[in-house]
MDTraj code that builds the backbone (N, CA, C; nanometers):
import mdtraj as md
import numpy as np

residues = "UNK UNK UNK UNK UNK UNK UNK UNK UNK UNK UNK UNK UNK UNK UNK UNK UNK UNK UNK UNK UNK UNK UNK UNK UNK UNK UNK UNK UNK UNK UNK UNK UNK UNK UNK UNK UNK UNK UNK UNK UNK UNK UNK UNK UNK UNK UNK UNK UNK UNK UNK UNK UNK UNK UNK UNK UNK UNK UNK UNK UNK UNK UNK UNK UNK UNK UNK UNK UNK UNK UNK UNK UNK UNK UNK UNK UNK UNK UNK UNK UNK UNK UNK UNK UNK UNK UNK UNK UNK UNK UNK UNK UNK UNK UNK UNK UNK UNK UNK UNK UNK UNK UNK UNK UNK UNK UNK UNK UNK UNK UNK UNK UNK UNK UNK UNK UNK UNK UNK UNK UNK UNK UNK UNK UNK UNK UNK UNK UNK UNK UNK UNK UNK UNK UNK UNK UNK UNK UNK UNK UNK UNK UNK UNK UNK UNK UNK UNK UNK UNK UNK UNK UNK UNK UNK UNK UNK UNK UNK UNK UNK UNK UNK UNK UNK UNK UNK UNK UNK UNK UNK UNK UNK UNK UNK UNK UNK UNK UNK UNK UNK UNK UNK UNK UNK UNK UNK UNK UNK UNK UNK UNK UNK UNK UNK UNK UNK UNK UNK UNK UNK UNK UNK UNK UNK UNK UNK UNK UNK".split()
xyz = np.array([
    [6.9243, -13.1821, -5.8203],
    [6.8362, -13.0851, -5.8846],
    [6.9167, -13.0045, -5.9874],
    [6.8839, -13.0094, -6.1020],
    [6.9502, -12.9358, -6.2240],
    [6.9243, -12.8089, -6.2420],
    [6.9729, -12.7042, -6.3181],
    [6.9491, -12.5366, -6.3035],
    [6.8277, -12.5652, -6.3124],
    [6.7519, -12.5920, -6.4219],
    [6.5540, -12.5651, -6.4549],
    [6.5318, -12.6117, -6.3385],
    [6.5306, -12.6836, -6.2346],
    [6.4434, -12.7096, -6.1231],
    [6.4658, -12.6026, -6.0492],
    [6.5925, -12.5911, -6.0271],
    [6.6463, -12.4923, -5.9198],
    [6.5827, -12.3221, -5.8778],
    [6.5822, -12.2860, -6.0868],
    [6.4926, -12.2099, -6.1123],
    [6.3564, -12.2070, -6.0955],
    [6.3211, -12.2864, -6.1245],
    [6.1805, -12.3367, -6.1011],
    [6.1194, -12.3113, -5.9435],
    [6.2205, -12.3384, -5.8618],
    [6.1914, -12.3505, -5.7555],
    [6.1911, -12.2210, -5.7067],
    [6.2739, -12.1593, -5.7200],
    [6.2907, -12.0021, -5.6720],
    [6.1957, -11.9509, -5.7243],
    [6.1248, -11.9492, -5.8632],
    [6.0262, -11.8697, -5.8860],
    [5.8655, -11.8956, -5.7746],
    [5.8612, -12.0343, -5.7503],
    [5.7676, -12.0877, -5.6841],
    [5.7688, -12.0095, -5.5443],
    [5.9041, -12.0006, -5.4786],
    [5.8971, -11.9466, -5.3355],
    [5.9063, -11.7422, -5.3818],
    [5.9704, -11.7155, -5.4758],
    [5.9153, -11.5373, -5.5082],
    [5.7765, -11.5407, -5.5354],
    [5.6708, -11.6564, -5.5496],
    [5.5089, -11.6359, -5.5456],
    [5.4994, -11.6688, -5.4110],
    [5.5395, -11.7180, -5.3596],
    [5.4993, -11.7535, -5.2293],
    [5.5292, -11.6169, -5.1146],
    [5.6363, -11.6054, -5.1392],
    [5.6626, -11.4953, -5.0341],
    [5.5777, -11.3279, -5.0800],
    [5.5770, -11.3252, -5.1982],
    [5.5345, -11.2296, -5.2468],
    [5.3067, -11.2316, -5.1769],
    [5.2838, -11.3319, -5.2008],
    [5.1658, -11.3693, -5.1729],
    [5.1363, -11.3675, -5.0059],
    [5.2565, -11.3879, -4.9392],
    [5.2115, -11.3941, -4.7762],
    [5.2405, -11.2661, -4.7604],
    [5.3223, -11.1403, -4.8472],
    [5.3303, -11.0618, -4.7747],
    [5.1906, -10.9701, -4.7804],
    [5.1945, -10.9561, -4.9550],
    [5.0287, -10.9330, -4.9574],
    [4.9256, -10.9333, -4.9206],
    [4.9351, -11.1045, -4.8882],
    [4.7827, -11.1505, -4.7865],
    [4.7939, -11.1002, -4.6538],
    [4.9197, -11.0517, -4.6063],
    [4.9667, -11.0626, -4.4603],
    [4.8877, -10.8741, -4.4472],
    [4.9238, -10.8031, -4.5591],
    [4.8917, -10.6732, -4.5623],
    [4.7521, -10.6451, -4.5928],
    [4.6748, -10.6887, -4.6350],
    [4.5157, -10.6804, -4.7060],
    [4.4383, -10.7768, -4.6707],
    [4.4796, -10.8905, -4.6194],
    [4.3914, -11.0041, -4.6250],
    [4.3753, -11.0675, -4.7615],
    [4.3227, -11.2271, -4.7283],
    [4.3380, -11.3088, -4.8349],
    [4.2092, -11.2517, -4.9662],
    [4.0905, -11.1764, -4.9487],
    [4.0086, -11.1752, -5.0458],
    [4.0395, -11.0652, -5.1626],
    [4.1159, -10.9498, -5.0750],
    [4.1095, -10.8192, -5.1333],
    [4.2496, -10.8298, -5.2622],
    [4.3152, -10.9400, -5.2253],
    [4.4631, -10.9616, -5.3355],
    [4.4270, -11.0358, -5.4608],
    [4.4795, -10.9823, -5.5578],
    [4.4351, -11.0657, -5.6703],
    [4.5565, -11.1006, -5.7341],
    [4.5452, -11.2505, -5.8359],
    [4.6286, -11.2601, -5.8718],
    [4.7327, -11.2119, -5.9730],
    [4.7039, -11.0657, -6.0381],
    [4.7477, -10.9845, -6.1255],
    [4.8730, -10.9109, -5.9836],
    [4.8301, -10.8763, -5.8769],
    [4.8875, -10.8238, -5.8049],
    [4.9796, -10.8741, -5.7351],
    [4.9848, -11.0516, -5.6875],
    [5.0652, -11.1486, -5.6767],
    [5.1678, -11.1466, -5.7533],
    [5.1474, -11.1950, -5.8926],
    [5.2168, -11.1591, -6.0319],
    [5.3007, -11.0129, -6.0366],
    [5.2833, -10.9367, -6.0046],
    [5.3441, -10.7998, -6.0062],
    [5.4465, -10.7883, -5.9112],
    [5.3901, -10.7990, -5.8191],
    [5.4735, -10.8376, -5.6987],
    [5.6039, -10.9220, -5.6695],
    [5.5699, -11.0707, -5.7273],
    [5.6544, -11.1517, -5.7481],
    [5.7666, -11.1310, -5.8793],
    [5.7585, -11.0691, -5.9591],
    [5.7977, -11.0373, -6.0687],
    [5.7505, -11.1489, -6.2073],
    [5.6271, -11.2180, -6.1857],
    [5.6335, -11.3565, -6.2868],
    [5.4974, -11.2547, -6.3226],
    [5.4511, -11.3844, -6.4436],
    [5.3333, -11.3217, -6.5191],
    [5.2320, -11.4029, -6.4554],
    [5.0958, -11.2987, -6.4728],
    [5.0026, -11.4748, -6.3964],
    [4.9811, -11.5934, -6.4191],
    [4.9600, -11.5980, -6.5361],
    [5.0020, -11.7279, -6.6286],
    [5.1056, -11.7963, -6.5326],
    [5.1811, -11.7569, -6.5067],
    [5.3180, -11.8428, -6.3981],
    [5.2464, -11.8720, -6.3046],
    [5.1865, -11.8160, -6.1955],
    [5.1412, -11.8872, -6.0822],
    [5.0111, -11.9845, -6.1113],
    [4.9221, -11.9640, -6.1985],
    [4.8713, -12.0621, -6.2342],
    [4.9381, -12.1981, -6.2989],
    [5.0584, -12.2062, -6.3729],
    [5.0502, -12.2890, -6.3784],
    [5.1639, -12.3688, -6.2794],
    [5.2094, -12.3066, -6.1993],
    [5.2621, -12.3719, -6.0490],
    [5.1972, -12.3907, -5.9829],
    [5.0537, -12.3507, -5.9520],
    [4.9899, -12.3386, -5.8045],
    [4.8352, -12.4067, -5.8337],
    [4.7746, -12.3622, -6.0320],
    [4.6794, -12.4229, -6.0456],
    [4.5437, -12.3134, -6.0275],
    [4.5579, -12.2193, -5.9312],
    [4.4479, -12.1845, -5.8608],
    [4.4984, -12.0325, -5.7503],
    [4.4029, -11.9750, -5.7305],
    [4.4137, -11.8298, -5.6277],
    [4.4171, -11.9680, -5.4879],
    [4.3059, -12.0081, -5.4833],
    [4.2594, -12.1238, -5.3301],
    [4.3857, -12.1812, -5.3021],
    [4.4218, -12.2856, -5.4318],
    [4.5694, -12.3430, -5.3716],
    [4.7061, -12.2751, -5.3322],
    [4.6878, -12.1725, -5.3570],
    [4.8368, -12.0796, -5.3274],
    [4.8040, -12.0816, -5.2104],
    [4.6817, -12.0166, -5.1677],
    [4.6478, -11.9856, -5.0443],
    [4.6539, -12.0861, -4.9414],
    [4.6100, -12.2257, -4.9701],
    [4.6830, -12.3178, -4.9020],
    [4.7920, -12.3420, -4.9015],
    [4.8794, -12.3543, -4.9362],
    [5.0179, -12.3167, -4.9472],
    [5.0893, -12.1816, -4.8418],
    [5.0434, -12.1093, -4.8730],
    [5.0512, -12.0011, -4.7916],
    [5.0347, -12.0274, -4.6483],
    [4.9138, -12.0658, -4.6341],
    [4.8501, -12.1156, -4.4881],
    [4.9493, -12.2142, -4.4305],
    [4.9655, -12.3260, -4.5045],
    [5.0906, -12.4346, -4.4352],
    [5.2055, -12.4063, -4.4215],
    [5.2469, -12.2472, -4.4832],
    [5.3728, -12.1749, -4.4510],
    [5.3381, -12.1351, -4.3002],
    [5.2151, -12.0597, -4.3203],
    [5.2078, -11.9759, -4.1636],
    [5.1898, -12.0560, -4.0757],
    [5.1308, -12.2044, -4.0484],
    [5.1479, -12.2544, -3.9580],
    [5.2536, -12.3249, -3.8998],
    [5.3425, -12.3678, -4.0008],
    [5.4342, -12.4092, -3.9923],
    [5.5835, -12.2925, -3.9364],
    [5.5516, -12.1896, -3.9794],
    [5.6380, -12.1011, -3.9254],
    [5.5792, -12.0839, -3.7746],
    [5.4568, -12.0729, -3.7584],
    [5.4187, -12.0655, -3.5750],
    [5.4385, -12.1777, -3.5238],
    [5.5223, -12.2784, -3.5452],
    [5.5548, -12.3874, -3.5045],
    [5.6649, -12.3931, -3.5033],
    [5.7748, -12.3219, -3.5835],
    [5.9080, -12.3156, -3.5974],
    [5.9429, -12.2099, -3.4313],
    [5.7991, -12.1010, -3.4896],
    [5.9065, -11.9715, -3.3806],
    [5.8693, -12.0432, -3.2425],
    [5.7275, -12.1256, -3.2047],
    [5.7414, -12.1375, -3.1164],
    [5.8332, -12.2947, -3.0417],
    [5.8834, -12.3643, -3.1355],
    [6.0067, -12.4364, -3.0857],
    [6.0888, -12.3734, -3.0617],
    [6.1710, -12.2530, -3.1482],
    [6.2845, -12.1819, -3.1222],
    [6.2783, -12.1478, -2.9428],
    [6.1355, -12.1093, -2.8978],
    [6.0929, -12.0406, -2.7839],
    [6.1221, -12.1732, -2.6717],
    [6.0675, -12.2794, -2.6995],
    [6.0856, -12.4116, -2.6162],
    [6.2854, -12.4060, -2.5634],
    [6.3544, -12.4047, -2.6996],
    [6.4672, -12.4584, -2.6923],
    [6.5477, -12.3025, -2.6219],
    [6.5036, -12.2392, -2.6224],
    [6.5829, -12.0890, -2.5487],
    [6.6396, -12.1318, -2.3949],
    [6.7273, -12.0839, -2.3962],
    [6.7882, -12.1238, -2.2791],
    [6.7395, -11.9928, -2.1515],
    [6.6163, -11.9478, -2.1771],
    [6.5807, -11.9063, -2.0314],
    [6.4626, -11.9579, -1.9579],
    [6.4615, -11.9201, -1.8582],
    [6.3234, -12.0077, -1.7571],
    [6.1955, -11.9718, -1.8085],
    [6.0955, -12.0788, -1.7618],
    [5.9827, -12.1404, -1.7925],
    [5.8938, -12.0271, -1.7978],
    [5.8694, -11.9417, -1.6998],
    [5.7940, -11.8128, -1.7294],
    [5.8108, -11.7203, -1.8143],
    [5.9672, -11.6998, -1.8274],
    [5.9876, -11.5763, -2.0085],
    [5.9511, -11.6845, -2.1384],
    [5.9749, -11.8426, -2.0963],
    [5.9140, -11.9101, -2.2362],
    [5.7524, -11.8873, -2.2932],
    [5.6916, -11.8712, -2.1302],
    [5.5270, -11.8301, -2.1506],
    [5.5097, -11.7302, -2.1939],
    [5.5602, -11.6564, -2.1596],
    [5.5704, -11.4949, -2.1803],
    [5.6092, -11.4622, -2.3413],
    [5.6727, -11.4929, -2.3863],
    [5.7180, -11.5123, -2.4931],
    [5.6359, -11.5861, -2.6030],
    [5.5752, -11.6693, -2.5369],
    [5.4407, -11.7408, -2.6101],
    [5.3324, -11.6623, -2.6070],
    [5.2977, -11.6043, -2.5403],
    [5.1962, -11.5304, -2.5494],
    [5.2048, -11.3556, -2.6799],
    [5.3034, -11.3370, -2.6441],
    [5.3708, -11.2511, -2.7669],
    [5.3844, -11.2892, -2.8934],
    [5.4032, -11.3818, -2.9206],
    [5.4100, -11.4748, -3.0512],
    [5.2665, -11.5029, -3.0816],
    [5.1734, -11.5291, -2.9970],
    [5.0348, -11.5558, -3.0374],
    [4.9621, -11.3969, -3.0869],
    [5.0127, -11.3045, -3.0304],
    [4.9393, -11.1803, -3.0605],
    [5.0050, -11.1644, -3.1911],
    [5.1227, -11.1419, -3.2460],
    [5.1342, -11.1725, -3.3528],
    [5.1025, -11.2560, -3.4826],
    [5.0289, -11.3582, -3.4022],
    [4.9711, -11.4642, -3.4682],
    [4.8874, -11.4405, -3.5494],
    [4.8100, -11.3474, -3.4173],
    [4.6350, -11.3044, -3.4438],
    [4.5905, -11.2157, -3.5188],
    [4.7199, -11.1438, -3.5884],
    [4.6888, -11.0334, -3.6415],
    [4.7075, -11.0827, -3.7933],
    [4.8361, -11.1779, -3.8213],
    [4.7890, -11.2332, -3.9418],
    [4.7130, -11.2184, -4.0614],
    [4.7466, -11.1770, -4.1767],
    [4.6201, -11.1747, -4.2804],
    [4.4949, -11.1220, -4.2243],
    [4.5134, -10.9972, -4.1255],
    [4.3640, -10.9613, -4.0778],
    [4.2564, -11.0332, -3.9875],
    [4.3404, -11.1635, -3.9409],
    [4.2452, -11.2355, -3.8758],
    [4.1992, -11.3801, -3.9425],
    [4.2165, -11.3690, -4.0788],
    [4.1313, -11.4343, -4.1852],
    [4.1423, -11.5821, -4.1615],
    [4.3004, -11.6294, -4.1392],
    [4.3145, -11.7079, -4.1555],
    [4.2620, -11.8359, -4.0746],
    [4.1855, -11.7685, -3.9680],
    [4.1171, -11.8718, -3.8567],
    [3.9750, -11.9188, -3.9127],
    [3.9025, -11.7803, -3.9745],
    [3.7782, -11.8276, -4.0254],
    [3.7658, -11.8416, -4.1492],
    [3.8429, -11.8790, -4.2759],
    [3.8320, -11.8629, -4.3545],
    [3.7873, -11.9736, -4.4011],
    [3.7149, -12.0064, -4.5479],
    [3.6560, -12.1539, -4.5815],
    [3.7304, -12.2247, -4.6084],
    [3.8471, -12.1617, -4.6545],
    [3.9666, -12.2801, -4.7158],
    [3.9776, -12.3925, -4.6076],
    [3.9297, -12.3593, -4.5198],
    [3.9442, -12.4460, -4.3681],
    [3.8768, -12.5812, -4.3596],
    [3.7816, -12.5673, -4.4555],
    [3.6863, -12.6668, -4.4984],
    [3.7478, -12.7943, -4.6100],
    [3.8776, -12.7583, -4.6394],
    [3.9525, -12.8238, -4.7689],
    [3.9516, -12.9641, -4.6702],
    [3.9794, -13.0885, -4.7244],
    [4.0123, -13.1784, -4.6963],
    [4.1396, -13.2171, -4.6540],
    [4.2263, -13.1401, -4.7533],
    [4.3718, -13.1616, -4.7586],
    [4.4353, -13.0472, -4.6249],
    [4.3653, -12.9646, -4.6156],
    [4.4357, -12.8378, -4.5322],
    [4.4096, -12.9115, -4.3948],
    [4.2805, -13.0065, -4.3860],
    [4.2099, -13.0307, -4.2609],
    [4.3324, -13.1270, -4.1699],
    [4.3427, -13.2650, -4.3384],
    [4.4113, -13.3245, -4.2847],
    [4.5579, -13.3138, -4.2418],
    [4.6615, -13.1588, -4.3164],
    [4.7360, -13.1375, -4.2659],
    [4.7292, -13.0865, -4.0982],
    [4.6612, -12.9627, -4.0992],
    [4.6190, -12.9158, -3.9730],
    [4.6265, -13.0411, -3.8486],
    [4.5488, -13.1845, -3.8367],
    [4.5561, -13.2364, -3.7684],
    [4.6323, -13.3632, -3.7234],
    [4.6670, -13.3776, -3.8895],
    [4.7665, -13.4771, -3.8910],
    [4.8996, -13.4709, -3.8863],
    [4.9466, -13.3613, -3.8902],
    [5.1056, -13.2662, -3.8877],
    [5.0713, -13.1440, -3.8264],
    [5.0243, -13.0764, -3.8251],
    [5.0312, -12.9686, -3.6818],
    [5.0367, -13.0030, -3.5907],
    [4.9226, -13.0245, -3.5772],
    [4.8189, -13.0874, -3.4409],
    [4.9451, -13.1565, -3.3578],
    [4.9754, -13.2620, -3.4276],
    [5.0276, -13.3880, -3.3689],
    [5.1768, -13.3441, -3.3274],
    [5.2453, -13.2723, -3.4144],
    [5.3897, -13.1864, -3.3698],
    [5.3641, -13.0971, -3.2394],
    [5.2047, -13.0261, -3.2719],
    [5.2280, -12.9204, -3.1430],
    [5.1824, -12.9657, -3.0293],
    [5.1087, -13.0752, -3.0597],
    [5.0979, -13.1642, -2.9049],
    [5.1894, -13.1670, -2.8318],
    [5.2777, -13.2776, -2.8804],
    [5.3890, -13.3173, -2.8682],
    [5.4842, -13.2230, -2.7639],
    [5.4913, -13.1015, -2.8390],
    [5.5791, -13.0027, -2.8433],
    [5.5279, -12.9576, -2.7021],
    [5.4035, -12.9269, -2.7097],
    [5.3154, -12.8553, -2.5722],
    [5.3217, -12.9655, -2.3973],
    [5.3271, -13.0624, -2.4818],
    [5.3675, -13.1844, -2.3719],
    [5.5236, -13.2124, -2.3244],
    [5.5686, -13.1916, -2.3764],
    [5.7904, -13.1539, -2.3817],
    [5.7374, -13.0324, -2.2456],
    [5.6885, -12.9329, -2.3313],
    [5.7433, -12.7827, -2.2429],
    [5.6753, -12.7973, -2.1097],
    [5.5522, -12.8447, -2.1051],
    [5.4877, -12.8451, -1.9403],
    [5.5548, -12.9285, -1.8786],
    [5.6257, -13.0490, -1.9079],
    [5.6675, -13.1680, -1.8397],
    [5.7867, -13.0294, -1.7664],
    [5.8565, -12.9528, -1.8955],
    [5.9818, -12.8647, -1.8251],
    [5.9664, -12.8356, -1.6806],
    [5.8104, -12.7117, -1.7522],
    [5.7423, -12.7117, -1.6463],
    [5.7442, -12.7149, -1.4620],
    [5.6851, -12.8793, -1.4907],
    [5.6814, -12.9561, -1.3886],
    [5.8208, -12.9604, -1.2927],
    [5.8979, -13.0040, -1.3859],
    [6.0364, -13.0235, -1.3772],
    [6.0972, -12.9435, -1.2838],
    [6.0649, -12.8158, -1.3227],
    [6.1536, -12.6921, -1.3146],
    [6.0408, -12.6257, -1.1440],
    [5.9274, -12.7324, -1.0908],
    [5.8254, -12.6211, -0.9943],
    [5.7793, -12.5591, -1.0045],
    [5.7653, -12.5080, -1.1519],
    [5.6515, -12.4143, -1.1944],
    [5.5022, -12.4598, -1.2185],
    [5.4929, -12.5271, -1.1905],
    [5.3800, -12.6206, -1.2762],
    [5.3130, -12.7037, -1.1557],
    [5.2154, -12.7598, -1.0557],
    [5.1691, -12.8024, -1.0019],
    [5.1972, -12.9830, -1.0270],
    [5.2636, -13.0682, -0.9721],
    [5.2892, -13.1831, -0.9929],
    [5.1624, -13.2975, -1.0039],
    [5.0607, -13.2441, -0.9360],
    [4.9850, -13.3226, -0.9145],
    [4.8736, -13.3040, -1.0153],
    [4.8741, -13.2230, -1.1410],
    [4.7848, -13.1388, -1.2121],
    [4.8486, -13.2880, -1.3550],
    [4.7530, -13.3343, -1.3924],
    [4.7898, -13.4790, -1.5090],
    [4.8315, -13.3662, -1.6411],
    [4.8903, -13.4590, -1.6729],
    [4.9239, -13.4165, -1.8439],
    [4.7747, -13.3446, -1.9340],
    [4.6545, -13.4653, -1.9164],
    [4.5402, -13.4508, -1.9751],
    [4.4686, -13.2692, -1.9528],
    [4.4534, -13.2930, -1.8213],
    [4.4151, -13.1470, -1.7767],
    [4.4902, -13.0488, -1.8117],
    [4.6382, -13.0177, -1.8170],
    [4.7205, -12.8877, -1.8221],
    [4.6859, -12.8786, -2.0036],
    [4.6867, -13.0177, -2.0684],
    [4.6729, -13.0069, -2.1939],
    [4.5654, -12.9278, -2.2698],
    [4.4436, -12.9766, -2.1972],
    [4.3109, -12.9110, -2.2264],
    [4.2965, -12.7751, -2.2293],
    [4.3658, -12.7416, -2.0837],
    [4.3520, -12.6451, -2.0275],
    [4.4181, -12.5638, -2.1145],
    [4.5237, -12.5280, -2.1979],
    [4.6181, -12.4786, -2.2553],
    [4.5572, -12.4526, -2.4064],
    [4.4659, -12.5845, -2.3951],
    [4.4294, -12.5642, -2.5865],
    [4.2929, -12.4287, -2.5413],
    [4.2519, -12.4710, -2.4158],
    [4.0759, -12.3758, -2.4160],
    [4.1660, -12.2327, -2.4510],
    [4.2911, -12.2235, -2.3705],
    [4.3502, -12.0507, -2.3324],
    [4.3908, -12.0391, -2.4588],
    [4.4739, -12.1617, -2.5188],
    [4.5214, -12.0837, -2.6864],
    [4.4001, -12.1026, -2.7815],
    [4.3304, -12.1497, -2.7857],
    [4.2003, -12.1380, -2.9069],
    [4.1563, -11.9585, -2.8411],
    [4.1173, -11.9402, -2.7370],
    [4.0699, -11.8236, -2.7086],
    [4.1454, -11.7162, -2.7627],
    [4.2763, -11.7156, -2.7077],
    [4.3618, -11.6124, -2.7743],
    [4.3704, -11.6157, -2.9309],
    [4.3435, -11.7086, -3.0083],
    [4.4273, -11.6823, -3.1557],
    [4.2450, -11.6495, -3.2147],
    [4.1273, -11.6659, -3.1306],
    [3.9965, -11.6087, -3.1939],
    [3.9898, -11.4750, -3.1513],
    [4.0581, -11.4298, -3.0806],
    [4.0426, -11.2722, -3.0620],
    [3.9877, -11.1422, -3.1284],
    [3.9402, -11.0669, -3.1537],
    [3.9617, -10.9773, -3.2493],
    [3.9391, -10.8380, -3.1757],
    [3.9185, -10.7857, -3.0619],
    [3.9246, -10.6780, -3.0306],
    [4.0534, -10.6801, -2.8981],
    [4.1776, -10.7158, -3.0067],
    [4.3338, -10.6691, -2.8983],
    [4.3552, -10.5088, -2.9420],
    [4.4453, -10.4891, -2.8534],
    [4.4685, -10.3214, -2.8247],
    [4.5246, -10.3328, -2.9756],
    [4.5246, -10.1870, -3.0179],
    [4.6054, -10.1875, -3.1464],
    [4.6999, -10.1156, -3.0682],
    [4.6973, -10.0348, -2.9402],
    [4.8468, -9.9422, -2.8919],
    [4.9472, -10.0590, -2.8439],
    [5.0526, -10.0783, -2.9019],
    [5.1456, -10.1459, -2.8077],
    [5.2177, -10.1394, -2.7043],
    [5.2096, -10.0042, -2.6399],
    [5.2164, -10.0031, -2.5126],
    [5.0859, -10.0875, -2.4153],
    [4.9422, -10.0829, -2.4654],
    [4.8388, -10.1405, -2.4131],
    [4.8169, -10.2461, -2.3984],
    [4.9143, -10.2979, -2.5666],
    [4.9034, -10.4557, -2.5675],
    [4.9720, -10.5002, -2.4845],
    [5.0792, -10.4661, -2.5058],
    [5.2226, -10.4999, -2.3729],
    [5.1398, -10.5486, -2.2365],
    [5.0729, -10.4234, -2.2057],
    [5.0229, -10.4664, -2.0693],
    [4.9030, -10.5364, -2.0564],
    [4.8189, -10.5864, -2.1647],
    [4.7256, -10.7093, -2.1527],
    [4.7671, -10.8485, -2.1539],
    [4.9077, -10.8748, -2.1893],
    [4.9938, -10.9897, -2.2714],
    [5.0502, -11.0317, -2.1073],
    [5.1088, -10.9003, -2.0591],
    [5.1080, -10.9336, -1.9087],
    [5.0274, -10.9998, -1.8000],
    [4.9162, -10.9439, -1.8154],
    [4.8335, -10.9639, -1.7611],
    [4.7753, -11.1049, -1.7443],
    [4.7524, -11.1170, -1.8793],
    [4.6915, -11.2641, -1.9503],
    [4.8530, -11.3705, -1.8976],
    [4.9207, -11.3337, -1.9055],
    [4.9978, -11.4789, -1.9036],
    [5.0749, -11.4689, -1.7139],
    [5.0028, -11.3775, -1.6612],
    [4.9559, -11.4033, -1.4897],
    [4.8750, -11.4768, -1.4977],
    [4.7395, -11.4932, -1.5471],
    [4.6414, -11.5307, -1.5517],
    [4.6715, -11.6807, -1.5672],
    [4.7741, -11.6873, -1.6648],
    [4.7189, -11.8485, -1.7621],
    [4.8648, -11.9458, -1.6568],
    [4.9241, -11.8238, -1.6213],
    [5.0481, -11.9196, -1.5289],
    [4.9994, -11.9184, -1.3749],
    [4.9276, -11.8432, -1.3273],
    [4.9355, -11.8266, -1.1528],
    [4.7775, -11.8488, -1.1422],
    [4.7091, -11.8420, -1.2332],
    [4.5385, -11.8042, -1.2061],
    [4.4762, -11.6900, -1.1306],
    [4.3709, -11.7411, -1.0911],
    [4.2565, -11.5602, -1.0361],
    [4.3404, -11.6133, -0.9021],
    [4.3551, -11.6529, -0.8453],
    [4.4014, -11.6645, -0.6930],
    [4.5388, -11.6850, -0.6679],
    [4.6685, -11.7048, -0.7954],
    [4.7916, -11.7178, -0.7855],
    [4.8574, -11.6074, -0.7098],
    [4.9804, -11.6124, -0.6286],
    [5.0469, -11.4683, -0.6460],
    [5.1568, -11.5121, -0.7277],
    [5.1682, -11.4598, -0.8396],
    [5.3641, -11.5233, -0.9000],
    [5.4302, -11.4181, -0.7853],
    [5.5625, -11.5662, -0.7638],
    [5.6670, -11.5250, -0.6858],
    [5.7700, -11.5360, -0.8388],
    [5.9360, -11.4845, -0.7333],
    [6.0771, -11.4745, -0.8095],
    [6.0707, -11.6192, -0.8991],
    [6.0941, -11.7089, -0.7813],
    [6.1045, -11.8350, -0.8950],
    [5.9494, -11.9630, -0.8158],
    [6.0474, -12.0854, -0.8555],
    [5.9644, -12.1983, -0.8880],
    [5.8516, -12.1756, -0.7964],
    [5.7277, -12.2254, -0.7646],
    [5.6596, -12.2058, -0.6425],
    [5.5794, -12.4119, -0.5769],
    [5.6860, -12.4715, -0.6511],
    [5.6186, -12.6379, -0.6149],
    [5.7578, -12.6939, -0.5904],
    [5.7688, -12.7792, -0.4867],
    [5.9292, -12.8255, -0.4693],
    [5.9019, -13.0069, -0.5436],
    [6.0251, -12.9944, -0.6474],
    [6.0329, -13.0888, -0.7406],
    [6.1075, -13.2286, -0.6474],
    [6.1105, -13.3525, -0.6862],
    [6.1711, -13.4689, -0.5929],
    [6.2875, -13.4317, -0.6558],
    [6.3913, -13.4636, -0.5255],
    [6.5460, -13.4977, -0.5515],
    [6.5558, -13.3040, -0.6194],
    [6.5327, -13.2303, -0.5544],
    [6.5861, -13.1072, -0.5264],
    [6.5308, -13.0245, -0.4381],
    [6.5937, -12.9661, -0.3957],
    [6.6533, -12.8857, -0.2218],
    [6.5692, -12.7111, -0.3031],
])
top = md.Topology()
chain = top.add_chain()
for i, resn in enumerate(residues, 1):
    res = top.add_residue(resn, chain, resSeq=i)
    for name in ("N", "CA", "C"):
        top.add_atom(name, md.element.get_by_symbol(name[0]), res)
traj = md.Trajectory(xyz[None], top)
């Protein structure tokens, strides 16, 4: 890559970052692209003719944010502590999720794009499967997890609890309050209405004592 690309490129990610922080602060309708432009330090003329469009940035944008909730929550997989602070920790990351651009980004029409659809299911989807199927097997592994409970079911079960959580819209705004619903909820989604969580594992794994 020669200086003009290099440049090129940096100006592309100062619209980009400049644009998620924006959208991240106001939501995607209320930002315009004069204010993008200002922000980023380019003229608008510049992001149009990198991006084409207000819609396509915004996709762009969007495949940043999902892709970053896919980054933080691998970082969370690969942490070297036990299976319940990984949940726990997931569930914290989703409230952060939810707050996002105001919410927007779950119902918004851009959702309807072809191209966003087929990223969403053809590269999200399919990474965070994946990813969600790694960590329960841990799971299993580790006695936290009911052995006899199939892949299919814990899977389902996991997408009904995370679709619910990331449609939310009346979470505490106090974070002391949230703290203690985040608790609550990930008793719920690890032990159920009838669990008690104990210290550790509560299922004895083969070939360990």
């Amino acid at each position: 890559m020669d200086g003009f690309e290099r440049r090129k490129e940096r100006k592309k990610e100062s619209i980009v970052n400049a644009a998620l922080e924006l959208f991240n602060a106001h939501g995607f309708k209320k930002v315009s692209i004069n204010e993008i432009a200002k922000k980023a330090v380019v003229s608008p003329v510049s992001i149009y003719n990198h991006f084409g469009s207000k819609d396509a940035l915004i996709k762009v944008v969007v495949k940043r944010l999902l892709d970053g909730i896919y980054e933080k929550r691998q970082a969370i997989f690969k942490a070297d502590i036990s299976f319940p602070e990984k949940m726990q920790q997931m569930l914290t990351a989703k409230t952060s999720a939810a707050y996002d651009f105001q919410g927007e980004h779950f119902q918004m029409d851009v959702y309807s794009d072809p191209e966003l659809l087929d990223y969403i299911e053809n590269v999200i989807m399919k990474k965070t499967n994946e990813q969600i199927a790694a960590f329960f097997a841990e799971g299993k592994r580790d006695g936290y997890i009911n052995p006899e409970f199939s892949p299919t079911a814990i899977s389902i079960y996991f997408e009904v609890f995370r679709q619910g959580w990331a449609g939310l819209k009346n979470l505490p705004k106090d974070p002391q309050e949230l703290s203690v619903l985040i608790r609550e909820l990930f008793n719920l989604c690890l032990y159920g209405f009838m669990g008690k969580p104990g210290k550790g594992p509560n299922f004895k794994v083969k070939g360990k004592e």
